[in-house]
C-alpha positions as CSV (number, residue, x, y, z in Angstrom):
1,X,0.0,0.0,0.0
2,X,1.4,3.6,-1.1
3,X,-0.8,6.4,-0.6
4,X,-2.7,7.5,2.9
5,X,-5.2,5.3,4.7
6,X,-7.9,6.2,6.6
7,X,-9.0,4.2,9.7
8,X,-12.4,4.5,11.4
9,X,-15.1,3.0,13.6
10,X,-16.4,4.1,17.0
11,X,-14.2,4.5,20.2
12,X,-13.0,0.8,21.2
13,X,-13.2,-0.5,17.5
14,X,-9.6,-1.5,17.1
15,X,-8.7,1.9,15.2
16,X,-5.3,2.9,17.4
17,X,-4.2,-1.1,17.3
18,X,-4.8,-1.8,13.3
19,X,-3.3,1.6,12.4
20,X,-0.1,1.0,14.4
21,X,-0.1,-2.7,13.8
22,X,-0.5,-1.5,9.5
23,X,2.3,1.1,9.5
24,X,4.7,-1.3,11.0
25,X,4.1,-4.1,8.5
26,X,4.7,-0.9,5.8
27,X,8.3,-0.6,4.7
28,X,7.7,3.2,5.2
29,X,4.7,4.6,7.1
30,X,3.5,7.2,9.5
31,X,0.8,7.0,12.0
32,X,-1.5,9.6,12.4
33,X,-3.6,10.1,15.6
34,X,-5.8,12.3,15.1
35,X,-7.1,12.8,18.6
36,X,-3.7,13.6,19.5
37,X,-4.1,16.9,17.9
38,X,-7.4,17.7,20.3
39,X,-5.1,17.0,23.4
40,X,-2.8,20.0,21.8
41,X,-5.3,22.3,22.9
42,X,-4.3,23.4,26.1
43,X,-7.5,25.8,27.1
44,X,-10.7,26.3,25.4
45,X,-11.4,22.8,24.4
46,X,-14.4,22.1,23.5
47,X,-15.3,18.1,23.7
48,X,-17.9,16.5,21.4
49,X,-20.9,15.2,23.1
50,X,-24.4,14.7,22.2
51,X,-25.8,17.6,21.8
52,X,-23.2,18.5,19.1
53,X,-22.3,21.8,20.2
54,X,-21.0,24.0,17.5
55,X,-17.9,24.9,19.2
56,X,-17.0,21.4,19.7
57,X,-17.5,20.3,16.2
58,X,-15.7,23.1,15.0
59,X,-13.1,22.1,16.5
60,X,-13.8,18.4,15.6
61,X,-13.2,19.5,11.9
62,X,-10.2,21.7,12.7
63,X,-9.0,18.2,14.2
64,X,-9.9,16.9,10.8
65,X,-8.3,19.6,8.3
66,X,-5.2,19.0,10.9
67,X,-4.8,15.3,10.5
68,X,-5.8,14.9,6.5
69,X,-2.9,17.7,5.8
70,X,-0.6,15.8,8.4
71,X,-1.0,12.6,6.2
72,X,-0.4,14.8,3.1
73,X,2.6,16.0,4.0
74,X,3.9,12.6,5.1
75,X,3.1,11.5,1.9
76,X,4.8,14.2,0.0
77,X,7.7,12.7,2.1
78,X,7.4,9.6,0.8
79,X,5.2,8.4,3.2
80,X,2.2,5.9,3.7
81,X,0.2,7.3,6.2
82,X,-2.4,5.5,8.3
83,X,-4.7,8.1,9.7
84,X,-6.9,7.0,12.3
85,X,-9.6,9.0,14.4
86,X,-13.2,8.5,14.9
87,X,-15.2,10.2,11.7
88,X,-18.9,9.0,11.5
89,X,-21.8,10.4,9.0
90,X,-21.5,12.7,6.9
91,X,-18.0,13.6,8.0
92,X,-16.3,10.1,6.5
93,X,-17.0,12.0,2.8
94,X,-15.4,15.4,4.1
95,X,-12.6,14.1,5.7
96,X,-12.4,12.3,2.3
97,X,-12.1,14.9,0.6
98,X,-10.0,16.8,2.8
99,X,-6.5,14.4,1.9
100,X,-5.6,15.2,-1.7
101,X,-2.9,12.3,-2.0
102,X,-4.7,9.3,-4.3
103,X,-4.7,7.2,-3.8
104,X,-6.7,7.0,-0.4
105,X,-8.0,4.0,1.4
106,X,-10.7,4.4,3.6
107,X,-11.2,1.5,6.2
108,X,-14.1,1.2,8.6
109,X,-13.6,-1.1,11.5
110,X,-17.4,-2.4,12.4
111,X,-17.3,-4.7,15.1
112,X,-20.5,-6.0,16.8
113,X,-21.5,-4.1,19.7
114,X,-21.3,-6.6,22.1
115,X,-17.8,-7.1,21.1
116,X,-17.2,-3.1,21.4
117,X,-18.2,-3.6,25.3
118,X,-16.1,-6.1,25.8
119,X,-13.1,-4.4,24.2
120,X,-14.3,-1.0,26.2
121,X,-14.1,-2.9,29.3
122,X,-10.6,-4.7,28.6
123,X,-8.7,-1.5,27.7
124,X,-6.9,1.0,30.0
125,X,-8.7,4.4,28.7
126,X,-12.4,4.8,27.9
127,X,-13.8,5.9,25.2
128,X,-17.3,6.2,26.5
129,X,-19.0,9.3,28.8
130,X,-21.9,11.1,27.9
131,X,-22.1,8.9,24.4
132,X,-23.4,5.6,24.8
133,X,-21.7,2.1,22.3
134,X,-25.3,2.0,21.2
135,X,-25.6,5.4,20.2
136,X,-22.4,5.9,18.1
137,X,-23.0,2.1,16.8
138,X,-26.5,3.5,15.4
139,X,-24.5,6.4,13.8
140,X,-21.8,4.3,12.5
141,X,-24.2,2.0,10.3
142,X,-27.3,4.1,9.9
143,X,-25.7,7.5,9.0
144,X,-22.3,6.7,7.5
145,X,-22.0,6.7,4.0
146,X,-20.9,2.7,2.7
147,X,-17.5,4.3,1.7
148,X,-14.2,2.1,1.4
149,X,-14.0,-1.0,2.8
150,X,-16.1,-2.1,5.9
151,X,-14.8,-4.9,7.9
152,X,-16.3,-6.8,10.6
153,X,-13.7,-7.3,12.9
154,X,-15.3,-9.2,15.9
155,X,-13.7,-12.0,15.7
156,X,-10.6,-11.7,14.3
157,X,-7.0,-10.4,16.1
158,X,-5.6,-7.1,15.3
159,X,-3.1,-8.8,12.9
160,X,-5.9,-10.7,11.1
161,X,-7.7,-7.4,10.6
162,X,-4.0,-5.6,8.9
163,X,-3.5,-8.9,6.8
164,X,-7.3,-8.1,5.7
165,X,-7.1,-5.0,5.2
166,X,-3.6,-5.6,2.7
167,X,-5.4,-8.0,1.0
168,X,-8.4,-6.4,0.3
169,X,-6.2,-2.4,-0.2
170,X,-8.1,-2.6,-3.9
171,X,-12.0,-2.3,-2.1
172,X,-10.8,0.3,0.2
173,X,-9.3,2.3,-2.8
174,X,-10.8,5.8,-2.9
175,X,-9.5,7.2,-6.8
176,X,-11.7,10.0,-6.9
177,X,-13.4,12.7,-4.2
178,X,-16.4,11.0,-2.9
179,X,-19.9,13.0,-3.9
């Protein structure tokens, strides 16, 4: 794979794990957290919750615009860069089109929810306050556009989900900007 890849799903999908586990089966790769550049704001934050706020989602796309040129410019290096955050609706075609580097994967972890709890319970941070597994699940497959490749990664390990994803790079392939 040569070219940026996107990684989402809800919080406790496997995004952080696949990325890091893809860019170091990649000869040369960058990972790019994109929630590490909300904890770069020191005061003012605004966190996303429910009610959408519009100061928090601005912010949430400044997160965006952030990451997607972060992956460019890794690429321009000569770079593939795995970009992983949590981008659901509407927002998966945006953040699309926000990386110019073609070609683009886009990757959608969609594990079960059941397995999502058990993965949320089993992991040192959490991913879950005011928003609820069900709620982002809901959002996930009911308001997310079928972009990219969408894998069902229940029951399979981290490295089973990378060897997948390799295999499958040409269904994930993004040439053009999404409508």
């Amino acid at each position: 794979m040569n070219g940026v890849v996107l990684i989402t799903g809800i919080s406790a999908a496997g995004k952080s794990t696949v990325a890091q586990a893809l860019a170091e089966r990649l000869p040369r790769s960058a990972h790019v957290r994109g929630d590490a550049f909300r904890r770069m704001v020191v005061n003012g934050g605004a966190g996303m919750t429910p009610d959408l706020a519009e100061e928090a989602v601005r912010q949430l796309h400044l997160r965006y615009r952030i990451a997607a040129n972060a992956a460019d410019l890794y690429f321009e290096a000569g770079f593939t860069a795995i970009v992983q955050d949590v981008v659901l609706g509407e927002d998966l075609t945006k953040f699309a089109k926000m990386i110019r580097t073609r070609p683009l994967y886009v990757v959608v972890l969609a594990p079960d929810p059941v397995e999502v709890e058990r993965r949320e319970r089993e992991r040192p941070k959490t991913g879950y306050g005011e928003w609820t597994i069900g709620r982002l699940d809901a959002a996930l497959r009911g308001e997310t556009p079928r972009l990219g490749l969408w894998l069902d990664t229940s029951r399979q390990t981290p490295e089973e989900t990378v060897t997948e994803i390799i295999s499958r790079a040409q269904e994930a392939e993004i040439h053009e900007n999404p409508a």
